[in-house]
Each structure stands twice: as C-alpha cells, then as structure tokens.
C-alpha positions, -999 to 999 in steps of 0.1 A, spaced: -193 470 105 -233 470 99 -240 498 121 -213 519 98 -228 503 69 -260 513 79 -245 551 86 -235 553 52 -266 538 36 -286 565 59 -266 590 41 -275 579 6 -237 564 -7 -244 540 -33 -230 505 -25 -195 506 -48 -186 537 -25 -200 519 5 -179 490 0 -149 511 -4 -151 528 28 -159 494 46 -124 484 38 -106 514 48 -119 510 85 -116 472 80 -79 476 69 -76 502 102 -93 480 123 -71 448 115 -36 472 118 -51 483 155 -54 447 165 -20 437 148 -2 465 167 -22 453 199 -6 418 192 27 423 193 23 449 219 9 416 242 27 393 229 61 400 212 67 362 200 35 367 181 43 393 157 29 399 123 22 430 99 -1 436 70 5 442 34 -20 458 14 -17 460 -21 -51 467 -48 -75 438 -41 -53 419 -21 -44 416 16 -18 393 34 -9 391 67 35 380 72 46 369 104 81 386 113 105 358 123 122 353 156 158 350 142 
C-alpha cells in the first residue's frame, strides 16, 4: 500500500482522492484473499460486505 501510495502522490492526487483509491485496492485485496480462503479451506468460509464507511466481514455457517 505505500509504494501505491507513493505512485499516486508522484502523480500529484491530493490526499482525499488518494485515500479513496487506497480503499478500492484495499477492498480488492481483502475479496482476493477471502476467495483464496475458502478456496483452501472450505470450513473457513466468510464474505465481505461493503457498504459507505463501513466494512464487515460474515462467516457463512456450516448448516
């Protein structure tokens, strides 16, 4: 995340619009790994929900 964040400081996007972009990949990042999860591991399976400002992770129940 600081080499991206250092990208887009290099390119001159103020910090708001830096921050915003942070979170996208942070959001795609966290889904990969998820996905990777239950791909390894079936009895640990969770998913993301991502609503404005808020982010929660659910675990998907056995039964």
């Amino acid at each position: 995340m600081e080499s991206i964040n250092a990208l887009l400081i290099e390119q001159g996007l103020p910090q708001k619009e830096r921050l915003f972009q942070l979170n996208k990949v942070a959001i795609t990042q966290m889904k990969s790994l998820l996905e990777s999860k239950v791909l390894l591991n079936p009895a640990l399976r969770y998913y993301l929900t991502v609503l404005p400002n808020k982010y929660q992770f659910h675990r998907i129940s056995n039964s």
